[in-house]
Backbone bond lengths (Angstrom), bond angles and torsions (degrees), N, CA, C in turn:
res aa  C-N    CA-C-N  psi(-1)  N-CA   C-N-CA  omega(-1)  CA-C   N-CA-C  phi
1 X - - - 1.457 - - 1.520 111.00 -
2 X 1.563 126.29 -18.94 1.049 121.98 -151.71 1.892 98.13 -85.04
3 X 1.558 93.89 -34.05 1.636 108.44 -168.22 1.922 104.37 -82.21
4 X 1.576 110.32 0.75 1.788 92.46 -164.18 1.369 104.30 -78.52
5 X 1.091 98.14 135.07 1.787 113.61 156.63 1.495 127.06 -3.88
6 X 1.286 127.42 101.26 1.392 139.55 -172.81 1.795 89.08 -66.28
7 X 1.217 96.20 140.71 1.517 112.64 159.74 1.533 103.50 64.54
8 X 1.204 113.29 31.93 1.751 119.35 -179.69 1.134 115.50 38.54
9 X 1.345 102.57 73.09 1.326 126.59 164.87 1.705 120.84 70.99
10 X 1.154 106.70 -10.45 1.820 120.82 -166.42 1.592 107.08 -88.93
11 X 1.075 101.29 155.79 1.714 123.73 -170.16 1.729 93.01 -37.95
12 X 0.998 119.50 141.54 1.571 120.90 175.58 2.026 94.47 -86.74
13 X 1.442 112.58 -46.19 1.244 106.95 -169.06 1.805 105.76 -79.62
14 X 1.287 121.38 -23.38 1.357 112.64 155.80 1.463 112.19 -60.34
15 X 1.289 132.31 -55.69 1.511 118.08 176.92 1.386 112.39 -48.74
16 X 1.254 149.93 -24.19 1.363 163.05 150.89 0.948 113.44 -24.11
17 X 1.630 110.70 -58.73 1.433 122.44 -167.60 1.674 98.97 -120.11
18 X 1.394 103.65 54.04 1.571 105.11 166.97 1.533 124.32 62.28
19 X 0.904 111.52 -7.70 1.551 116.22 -168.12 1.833 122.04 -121.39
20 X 0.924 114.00 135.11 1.655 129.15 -145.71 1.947 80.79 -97.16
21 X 1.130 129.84 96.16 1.354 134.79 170.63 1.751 128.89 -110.02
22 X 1.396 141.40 126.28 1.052 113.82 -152.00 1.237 109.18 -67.29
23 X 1.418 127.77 161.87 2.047 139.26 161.77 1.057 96.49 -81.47
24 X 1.535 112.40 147.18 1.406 126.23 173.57 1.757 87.22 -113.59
25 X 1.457 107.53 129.01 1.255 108.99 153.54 1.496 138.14 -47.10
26 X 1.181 102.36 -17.61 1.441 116.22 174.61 1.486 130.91 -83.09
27 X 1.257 100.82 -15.30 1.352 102.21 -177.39 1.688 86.97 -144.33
28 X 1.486 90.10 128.31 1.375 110.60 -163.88 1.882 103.88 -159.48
29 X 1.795 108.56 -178.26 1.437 94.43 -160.42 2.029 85.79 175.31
30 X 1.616 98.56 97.80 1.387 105.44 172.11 1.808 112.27 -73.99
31 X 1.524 105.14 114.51 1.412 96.76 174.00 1.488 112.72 -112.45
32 X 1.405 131.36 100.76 1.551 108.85 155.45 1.918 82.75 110.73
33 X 1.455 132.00 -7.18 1.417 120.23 -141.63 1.368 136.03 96.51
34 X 1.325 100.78 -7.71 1.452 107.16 174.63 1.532 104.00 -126.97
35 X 1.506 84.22 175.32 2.023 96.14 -144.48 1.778 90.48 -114.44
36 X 1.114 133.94 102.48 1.409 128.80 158.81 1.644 119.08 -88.29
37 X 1.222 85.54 160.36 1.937 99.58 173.73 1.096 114.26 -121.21
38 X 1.408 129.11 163.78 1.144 122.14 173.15 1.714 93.09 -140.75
39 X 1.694 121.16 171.95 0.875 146.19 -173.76 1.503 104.06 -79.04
40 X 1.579 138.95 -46.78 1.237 133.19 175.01 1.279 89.41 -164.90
41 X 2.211 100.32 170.85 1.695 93.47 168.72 1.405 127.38 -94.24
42 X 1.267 111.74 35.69 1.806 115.15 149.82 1.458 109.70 -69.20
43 X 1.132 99.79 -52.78 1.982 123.90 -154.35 1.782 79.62 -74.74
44 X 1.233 124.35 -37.70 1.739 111.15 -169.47 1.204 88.11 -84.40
45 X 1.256 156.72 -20.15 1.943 133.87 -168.39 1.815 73.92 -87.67
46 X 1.271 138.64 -83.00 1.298 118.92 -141.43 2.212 113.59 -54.23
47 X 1.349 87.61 -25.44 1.733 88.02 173.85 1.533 112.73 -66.03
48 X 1.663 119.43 -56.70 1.302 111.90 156.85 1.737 135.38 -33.65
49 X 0.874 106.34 -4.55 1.323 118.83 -162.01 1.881 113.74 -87.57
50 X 1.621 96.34 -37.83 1.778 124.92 179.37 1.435 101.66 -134.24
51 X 0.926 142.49 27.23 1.492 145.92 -174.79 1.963 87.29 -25.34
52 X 1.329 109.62 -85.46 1.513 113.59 179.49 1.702 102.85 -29.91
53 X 0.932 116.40 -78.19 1.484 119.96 -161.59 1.539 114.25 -58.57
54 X 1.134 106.23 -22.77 2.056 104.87 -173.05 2.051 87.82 -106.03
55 X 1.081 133.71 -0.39 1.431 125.58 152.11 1.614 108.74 -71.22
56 X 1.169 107.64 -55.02 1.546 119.77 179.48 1.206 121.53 -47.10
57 X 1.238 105.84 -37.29 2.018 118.02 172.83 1.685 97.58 -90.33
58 X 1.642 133.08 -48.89 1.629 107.67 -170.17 1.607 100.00 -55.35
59 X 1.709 132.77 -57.57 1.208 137.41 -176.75 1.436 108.65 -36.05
60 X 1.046 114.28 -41.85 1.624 106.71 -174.59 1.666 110.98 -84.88
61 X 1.243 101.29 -19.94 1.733 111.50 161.60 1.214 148.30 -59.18
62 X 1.190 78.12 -45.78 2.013 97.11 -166.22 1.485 108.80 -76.21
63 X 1.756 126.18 -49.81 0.868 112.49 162.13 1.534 143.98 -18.29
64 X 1.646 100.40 -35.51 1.378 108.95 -178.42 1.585 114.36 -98.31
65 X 1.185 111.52 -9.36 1.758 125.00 -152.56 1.675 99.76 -100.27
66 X 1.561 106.08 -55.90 1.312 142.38 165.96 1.532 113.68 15.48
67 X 1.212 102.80 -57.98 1.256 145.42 -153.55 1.722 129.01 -103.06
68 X 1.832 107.88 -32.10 1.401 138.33 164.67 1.196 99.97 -82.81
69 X 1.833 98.35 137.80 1.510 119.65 155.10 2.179 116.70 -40.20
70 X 0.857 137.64 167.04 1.290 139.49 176.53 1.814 104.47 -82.40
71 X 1.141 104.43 -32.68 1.733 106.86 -171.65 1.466 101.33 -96.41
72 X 1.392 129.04 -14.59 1.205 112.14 169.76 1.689 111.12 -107.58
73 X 1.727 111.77 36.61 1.268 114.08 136.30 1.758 132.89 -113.58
């Protein structure tokens, strides 16, 4: 439980930018204890980039997203 997927399993930098995108297991990135995914490693160099700041925007996201289908964002 300690390692599962923040934000159920979905792109951490798509939750950032509002949008529910699939995680590739492969490209991934322990921050703080928690386990993110990302969509590919393009989408992981720009998440690396604000690690602090693109957490700060999925957290303020997900709450609302959480809950929506992926295509009806």
């Amino acid at each position: 439980a300690k390692f599962s997927p923040q934000y159920g399993g979905f792109c951490a930098m798509g939750v950032a930018l509002g949008k529910k995108l699939d995680g590739d297991p492969e490209v991934w990135k322990v921050v703080d204890g928690k386990l993110y995914l990302n969509v590919n490693r393009d989408v992981s160099v720009k998440w690396n980039e604000d690690i602090p700041g693109n957490l700060k925007k999925a957290e303020a996201n997900w709450s609302s997203i959480k809950g929506k289908a992926p295509s009806a964002l």
